[in-house]
DSSP file (Angstrom, degrees, kcal/mol; ACC not computed):
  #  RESIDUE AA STRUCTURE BP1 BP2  ACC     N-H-->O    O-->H-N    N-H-->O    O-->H-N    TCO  KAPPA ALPHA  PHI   PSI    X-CA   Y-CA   Z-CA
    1    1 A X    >         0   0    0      0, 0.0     3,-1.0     0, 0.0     6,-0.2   0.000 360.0 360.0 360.0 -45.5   48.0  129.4  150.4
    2    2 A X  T 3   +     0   0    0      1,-0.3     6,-0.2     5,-0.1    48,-0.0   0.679 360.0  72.8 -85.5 -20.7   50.3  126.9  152.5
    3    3 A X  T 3  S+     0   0    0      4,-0.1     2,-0.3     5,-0.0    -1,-0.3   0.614  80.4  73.7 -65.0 -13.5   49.1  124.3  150.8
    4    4 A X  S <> S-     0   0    0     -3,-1.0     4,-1.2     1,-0.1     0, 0.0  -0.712  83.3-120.8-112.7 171.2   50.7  124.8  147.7
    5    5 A X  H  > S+     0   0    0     -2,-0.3     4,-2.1     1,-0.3    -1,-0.1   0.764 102.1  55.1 -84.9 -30.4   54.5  124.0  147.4
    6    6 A X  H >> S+     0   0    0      1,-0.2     3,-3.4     2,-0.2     4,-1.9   0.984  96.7  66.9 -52.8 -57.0   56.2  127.4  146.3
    7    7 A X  H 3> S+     0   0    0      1,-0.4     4,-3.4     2,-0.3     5,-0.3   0.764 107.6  41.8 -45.9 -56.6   54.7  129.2  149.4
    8    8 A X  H 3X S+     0   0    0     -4,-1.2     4,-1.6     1,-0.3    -1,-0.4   0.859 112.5  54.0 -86.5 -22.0   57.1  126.8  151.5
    9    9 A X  H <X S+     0   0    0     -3,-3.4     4,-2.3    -4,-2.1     3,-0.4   0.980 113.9  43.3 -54.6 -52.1   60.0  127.4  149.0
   10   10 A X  H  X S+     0   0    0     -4,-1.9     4,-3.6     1,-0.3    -2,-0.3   0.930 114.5  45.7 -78.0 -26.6   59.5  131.0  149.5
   11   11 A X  H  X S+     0   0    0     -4,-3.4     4,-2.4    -5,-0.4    -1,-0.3   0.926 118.4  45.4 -72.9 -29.1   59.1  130.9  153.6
   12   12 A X  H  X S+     0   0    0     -4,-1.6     4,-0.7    -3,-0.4     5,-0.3   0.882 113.0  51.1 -85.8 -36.5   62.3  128.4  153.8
   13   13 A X  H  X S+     0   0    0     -4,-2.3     4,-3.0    -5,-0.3    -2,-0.2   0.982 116.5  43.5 -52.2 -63.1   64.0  130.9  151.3
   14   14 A X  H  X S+     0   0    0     -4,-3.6     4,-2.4    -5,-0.2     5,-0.4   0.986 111.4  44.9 -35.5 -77.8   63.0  133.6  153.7
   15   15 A X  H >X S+     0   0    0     -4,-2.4     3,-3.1     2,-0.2     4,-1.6   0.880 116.2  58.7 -43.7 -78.7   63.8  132.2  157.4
   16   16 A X  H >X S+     0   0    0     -4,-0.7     3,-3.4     1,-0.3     4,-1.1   0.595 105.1  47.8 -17.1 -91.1   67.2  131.2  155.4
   17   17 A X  H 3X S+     0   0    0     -4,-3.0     4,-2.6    -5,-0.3    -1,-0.3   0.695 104.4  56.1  -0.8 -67.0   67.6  134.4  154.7
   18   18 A X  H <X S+     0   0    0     -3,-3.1     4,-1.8    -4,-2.4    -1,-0.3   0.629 110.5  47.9 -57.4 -27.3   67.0  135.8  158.1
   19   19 A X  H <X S+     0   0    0     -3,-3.4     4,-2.0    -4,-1.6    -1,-0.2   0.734 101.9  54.6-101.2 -11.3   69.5  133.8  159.5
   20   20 A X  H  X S+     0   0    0     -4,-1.1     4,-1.2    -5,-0.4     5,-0.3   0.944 117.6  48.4 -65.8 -59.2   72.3  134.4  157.1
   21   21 A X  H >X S+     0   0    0     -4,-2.6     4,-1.1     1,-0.2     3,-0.6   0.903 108.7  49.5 -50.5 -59.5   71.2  138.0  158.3
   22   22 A X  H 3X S+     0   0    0     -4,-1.8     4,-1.2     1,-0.2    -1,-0.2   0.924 115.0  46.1 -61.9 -36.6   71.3  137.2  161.9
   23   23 A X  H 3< S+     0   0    0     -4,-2.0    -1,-0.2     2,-0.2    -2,-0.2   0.725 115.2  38.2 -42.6 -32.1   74.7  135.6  161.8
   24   24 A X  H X< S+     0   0    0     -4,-1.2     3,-0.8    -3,-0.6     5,-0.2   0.517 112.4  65.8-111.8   6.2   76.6  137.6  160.0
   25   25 A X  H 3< S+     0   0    0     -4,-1.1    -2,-0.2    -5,-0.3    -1,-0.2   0.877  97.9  52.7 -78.3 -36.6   74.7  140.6  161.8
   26   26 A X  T 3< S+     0   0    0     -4,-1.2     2,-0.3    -5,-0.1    -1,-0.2  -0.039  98.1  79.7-110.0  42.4   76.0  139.8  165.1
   27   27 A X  S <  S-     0   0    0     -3,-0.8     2,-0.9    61,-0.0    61,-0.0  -0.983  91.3-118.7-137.1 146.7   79.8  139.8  163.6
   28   28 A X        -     0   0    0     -2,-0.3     2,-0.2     2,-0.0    60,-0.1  -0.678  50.5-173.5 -90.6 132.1   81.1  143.1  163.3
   29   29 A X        -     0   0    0     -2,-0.9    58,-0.0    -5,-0.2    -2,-0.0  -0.936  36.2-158.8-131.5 154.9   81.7  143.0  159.2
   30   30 A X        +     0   0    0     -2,-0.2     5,-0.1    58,-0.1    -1,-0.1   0.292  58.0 114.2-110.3   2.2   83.2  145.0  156.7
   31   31 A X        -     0   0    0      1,-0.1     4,-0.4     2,-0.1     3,-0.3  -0.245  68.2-128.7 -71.0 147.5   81.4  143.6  153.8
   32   32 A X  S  > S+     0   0    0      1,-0.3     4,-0.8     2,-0.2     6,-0.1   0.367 111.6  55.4 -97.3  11.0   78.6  146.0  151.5
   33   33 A X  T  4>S+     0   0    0      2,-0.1     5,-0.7     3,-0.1     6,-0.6   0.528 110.0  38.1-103.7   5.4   76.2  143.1  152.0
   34   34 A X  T  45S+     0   0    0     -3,-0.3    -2,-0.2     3,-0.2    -5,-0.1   0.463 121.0  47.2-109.0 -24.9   76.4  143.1  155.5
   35   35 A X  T  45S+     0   0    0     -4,-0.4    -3,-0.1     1,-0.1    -2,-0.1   0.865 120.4  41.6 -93.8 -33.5   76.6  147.4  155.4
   36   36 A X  T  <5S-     0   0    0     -4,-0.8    -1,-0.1    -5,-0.0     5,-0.1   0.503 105.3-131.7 -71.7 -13.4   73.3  147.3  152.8
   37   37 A X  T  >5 +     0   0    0      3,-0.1     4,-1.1     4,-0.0     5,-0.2   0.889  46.7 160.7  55.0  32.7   71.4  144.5  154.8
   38   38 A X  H >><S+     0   0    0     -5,-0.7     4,-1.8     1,-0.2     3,-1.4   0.971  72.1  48.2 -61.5 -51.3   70.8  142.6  151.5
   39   39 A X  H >> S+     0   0    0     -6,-0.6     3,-3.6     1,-0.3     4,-2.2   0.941 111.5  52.7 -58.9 -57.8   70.1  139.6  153.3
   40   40 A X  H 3> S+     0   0    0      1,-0.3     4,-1.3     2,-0.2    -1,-0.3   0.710 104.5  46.0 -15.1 -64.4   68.1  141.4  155.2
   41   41 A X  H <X S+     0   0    0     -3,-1.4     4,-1.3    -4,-1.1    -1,-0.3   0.482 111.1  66.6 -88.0  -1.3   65.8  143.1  152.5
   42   42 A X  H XX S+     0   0    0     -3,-3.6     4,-1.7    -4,-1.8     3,-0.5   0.928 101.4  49.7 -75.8 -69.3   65.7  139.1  151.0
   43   43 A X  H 3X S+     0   0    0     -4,-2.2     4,-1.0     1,-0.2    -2,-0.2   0.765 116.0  34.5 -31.0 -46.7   64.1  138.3  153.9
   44   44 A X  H 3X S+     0   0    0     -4,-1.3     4,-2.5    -5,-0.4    -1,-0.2   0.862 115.8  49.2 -74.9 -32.9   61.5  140.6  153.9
   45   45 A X  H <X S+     0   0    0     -4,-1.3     4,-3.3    -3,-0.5     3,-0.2   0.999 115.8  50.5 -75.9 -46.1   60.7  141.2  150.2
   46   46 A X  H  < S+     0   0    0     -4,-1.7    -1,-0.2    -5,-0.3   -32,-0.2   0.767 108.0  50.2 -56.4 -18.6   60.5  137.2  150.0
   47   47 A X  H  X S+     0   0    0     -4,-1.0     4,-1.1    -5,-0.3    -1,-0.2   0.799 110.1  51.8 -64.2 -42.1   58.1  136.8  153.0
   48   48 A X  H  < S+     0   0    0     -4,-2.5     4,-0.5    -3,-0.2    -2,-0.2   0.943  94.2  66.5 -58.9 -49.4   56.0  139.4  151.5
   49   49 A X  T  < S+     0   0    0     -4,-3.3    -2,-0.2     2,-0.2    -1,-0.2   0.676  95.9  65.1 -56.1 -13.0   56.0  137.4  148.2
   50   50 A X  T  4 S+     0   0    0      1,-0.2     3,-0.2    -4,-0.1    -2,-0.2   0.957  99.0  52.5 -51.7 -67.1   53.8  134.5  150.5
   51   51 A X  S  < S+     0   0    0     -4,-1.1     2,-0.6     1,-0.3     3,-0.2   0.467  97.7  63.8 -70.1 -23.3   51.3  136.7  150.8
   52   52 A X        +     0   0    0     -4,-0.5     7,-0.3     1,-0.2    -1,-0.3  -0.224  56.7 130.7 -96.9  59.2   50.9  137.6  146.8
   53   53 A X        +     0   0    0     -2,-0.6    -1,-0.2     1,-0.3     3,-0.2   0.293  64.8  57.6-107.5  10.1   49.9  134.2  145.9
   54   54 A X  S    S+     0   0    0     -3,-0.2     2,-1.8     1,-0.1    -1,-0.3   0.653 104.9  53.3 -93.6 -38.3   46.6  135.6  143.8
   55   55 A X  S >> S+     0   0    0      1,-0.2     4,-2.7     2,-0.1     3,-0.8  -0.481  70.2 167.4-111.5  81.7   48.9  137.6  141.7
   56   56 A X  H 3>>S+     0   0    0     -2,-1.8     4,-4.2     1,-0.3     5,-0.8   0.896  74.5  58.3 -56.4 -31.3   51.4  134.5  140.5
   57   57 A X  H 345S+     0   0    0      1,-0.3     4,-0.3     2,-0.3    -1,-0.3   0.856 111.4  37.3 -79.0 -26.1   53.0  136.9  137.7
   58   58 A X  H <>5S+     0   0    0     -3,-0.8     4,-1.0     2,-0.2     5,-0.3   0.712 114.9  55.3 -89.1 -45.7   54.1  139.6  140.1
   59   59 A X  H >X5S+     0   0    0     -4,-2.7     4,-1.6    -7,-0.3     3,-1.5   0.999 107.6  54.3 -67.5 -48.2   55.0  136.6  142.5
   60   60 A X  H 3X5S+     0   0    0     -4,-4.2     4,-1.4     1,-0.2    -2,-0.2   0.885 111.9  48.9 -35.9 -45.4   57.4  135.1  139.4
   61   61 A X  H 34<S+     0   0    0     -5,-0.8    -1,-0.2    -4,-0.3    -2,-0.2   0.677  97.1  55.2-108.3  16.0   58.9  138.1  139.3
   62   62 A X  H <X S+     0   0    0     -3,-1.5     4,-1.4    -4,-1.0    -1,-0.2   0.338 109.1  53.0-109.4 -15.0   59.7  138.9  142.3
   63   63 A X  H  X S+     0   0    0     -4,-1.6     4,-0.7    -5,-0.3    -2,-0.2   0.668 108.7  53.3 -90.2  -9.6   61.7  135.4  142.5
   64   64 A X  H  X S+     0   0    0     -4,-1.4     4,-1.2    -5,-0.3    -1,-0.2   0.696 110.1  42.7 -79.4 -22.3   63.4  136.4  139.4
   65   65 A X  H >> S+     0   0    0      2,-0.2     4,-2.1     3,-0.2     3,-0.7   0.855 121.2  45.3 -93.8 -63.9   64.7  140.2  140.9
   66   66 A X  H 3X S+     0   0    0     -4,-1.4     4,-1.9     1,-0.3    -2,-0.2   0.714 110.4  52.7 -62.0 -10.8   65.6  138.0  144.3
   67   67 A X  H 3X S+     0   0    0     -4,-0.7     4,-3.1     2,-0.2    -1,-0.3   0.975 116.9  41.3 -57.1 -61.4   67.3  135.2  141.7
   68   68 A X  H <X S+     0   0    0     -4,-1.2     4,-2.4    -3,-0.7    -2,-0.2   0.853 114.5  49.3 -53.3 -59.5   69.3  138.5  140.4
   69   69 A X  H  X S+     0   0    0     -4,-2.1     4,-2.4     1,-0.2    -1,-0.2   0.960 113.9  45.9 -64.4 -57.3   70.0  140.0  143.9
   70   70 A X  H  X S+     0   0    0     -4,-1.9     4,-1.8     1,-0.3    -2,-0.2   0.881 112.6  49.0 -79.4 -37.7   71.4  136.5  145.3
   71   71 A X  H  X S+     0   0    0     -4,-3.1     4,-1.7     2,-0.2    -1,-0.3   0.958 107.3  59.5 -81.0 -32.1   73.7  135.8  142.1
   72   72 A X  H >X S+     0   0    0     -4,-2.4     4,-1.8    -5,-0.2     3,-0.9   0.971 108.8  42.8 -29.6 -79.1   74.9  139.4  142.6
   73   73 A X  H 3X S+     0   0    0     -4,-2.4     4,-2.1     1,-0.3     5,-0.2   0.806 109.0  55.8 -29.1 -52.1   76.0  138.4  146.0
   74   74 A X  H 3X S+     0   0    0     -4,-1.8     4,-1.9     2,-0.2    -1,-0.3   0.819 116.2  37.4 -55.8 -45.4   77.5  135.1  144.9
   75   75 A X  H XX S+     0   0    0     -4,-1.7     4,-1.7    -3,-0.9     3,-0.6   0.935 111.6  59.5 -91.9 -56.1   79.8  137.0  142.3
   76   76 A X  H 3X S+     0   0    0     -4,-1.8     4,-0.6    -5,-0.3    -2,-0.2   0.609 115.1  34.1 -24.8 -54.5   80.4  139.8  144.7
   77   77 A X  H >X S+     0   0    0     -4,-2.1     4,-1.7    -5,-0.3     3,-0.8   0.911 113.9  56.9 -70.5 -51.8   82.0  137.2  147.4
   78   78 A X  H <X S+     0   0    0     -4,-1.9     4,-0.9    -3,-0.6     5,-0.3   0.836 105.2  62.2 -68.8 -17.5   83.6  134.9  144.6
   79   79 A X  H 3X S+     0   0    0     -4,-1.7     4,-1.3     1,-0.2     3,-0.3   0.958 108.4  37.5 -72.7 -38.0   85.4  138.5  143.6
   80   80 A X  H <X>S+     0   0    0     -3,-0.8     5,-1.4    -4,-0.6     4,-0.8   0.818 112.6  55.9 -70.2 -30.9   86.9  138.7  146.6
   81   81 A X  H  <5S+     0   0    0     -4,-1.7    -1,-0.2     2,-0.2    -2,-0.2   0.525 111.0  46.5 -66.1 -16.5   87.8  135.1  147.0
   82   82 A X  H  <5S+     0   0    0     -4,-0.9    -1,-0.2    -3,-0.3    -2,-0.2   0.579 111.1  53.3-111.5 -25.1   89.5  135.1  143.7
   83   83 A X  H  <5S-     0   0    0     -4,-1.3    -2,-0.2    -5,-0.3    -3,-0.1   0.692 112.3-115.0 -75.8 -10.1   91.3  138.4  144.7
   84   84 A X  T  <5S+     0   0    0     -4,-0.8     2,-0.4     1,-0.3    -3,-0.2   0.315  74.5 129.4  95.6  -8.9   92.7  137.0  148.1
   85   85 A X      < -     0   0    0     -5,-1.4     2,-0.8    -6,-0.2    -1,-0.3  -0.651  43.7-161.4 -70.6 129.5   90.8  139.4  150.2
   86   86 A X        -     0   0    0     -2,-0.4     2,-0.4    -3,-0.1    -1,-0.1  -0.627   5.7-165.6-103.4  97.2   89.1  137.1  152.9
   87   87 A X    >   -     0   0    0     -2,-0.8     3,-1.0   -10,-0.1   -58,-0.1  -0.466  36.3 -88.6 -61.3 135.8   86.0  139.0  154.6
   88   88 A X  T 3  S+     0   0    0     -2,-0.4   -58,-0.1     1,-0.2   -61,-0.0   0.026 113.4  10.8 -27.7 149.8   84.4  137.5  157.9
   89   89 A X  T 3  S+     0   0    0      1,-0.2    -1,-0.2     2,-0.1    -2,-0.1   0.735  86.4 146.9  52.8  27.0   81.5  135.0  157.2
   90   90 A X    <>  +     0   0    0     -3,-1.0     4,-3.2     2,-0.2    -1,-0.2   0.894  69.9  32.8 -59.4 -39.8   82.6  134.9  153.5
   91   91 A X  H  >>S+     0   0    0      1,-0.3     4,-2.4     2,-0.2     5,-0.5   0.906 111.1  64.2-105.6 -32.4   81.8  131.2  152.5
   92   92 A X  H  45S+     0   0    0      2,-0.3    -1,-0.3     1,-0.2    -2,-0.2   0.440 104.4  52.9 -83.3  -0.8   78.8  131.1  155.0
   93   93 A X  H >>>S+     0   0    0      3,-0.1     4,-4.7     4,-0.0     3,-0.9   0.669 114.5  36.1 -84.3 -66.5   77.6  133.7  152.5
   94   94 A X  H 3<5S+     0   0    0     -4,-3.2    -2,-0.3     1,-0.3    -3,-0.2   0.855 114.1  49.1 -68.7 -14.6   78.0  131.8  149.5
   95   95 A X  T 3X5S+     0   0    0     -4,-2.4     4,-1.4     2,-0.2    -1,-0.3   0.655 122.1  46.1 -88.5  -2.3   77.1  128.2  150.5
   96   96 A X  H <><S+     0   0    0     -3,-0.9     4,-2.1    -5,-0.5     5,-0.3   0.933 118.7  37.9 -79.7 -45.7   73.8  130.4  152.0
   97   97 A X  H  <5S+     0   0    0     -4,-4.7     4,-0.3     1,-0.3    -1,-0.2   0.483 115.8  56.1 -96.5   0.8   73.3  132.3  149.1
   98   98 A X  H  ><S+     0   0    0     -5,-0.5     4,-0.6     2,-0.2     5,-0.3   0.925 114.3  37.1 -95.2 -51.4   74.1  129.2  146.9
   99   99 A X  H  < S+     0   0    0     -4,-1.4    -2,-0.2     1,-0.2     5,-0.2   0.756 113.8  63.7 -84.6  -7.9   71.5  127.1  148.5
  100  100 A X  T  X S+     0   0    0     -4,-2.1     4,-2.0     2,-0.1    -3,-0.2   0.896 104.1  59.6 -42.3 -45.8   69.1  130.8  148.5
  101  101 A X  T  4 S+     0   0    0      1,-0.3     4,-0.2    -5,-0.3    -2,-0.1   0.790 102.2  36.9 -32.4 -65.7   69.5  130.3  145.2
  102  102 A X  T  < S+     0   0    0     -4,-0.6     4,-0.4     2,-0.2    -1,-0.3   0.225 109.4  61.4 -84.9  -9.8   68.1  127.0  144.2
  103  103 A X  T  > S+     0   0    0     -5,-0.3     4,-1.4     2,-0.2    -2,-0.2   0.887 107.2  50.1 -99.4 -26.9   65.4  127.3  146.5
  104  104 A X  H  X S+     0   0    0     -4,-2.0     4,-1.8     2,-0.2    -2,-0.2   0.939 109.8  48.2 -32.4 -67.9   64.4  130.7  144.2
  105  105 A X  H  > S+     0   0    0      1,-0.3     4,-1.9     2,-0.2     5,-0.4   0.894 108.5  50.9 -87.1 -11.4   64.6  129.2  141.2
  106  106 A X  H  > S+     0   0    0     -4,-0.4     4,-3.0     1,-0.2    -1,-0.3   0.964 117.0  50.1 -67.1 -26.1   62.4  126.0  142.2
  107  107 A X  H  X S+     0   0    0     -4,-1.4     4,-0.5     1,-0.2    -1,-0.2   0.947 105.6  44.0 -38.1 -70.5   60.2  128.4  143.4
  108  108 A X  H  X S+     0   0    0     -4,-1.8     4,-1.5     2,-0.3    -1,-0.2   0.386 115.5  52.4 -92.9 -26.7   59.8  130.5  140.9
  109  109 A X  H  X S+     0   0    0     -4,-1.9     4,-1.9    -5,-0.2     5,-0.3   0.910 110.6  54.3 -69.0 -72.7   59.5  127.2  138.3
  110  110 A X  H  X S+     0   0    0     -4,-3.0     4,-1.3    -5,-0.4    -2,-0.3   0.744 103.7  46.9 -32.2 -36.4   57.0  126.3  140.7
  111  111 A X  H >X S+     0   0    0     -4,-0.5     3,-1.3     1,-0.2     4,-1.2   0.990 114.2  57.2 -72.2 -58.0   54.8  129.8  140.4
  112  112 A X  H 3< S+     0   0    0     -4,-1.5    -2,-0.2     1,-0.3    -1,-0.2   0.457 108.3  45.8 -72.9 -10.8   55.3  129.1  136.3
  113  113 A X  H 3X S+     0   0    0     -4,-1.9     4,-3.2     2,-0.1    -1,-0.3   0.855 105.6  51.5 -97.5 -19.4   53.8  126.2  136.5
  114  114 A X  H <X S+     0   0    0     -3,-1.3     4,-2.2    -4,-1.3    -2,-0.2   0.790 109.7  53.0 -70.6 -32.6   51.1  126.7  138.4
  115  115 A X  H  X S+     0   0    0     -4,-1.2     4,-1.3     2,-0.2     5,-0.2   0.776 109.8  51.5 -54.9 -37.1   50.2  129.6  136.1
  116  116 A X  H >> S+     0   0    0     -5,-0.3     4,-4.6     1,-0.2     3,-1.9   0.985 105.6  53.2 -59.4 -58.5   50.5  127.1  133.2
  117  117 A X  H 3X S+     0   0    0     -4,-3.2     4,-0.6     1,-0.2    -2,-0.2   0.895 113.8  41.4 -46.1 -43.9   48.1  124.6  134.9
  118  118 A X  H 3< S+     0   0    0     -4,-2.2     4,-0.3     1,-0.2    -1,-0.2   0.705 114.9  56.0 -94.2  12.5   44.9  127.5  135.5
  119  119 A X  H XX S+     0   0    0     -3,-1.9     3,-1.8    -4,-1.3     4,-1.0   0.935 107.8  43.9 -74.4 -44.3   45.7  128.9  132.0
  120  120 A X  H 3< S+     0   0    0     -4,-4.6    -2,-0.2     1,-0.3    -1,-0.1   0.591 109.7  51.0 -70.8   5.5   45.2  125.7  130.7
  121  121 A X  T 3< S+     0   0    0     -4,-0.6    -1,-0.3     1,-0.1    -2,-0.1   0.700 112.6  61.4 -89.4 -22.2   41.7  124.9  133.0
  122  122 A X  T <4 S+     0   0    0     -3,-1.8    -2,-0.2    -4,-0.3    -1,-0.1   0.923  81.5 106.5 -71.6 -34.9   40.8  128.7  131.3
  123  123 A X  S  < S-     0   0    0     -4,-1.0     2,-0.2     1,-0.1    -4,-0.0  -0.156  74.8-120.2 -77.0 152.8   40.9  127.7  127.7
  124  124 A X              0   0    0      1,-0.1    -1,-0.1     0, 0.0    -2,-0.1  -0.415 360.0 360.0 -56.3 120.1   38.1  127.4  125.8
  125  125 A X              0   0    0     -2,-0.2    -1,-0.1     0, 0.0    -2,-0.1   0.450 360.0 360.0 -89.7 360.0   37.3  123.8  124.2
């Protein structure tokens, strides 16, 4: 399980996560990713996604929803940024959620390739 390289994209994806959440947790914010806990439920749902590392297709697609949740975030903060509002911990959301991001989709490449490699031990010669 630890051995293979998503599993530590997705735990670094996590902890990242968790600390974007503990920062901007211990600042009183007015922001609806700070009132929803997204970071929050990133952390958890990706930590969980270690753990499904028999069922890669469900684990692909659960870095694809958290791909979707973290570029929500990203335009959510660039909406405000472009409107003039500044919120607390604004750019320490997006350069978090920016490098959340990348670390997603290498995963999530990573899960799709590893699914390529044991179809291709599967086919028949």
């Amino acid at each position: 399980m630890i051995q293979r390289i998503q599993t530590l994209f997705i735990l670094v994806l996590s902890v990242l996560s968790f600390i974007t959440f503990y920062l901007s947790y211990t600042q009183e914010s007015r922001s609806l990713v700070n009132k929803t806990n997204l970071f929050l439920i990133i952390a958890i749902v990706s930590f969980i996604n270690i753990f499904l590392f028999r069922n890669r297709k469900a684990q692909a697609r659960i870095c694809f929803i958290l791909c979707f949740i973290i570029i929500s975030i990203i335009i959510y903060y660039l909406f405000y940024i472009i409107s003039g509002i500044k919120l607390e911990l604004t750019y320490l959301h997006i350069s978090s959620s920016l490098i959340q991001l990348v670390i997603a989709f290498f995963a999530r490449k990573a899960i799709l390739k590893d699914e390529d490699l044991i179809r291709s031990v599967d086919r028949v010669r």
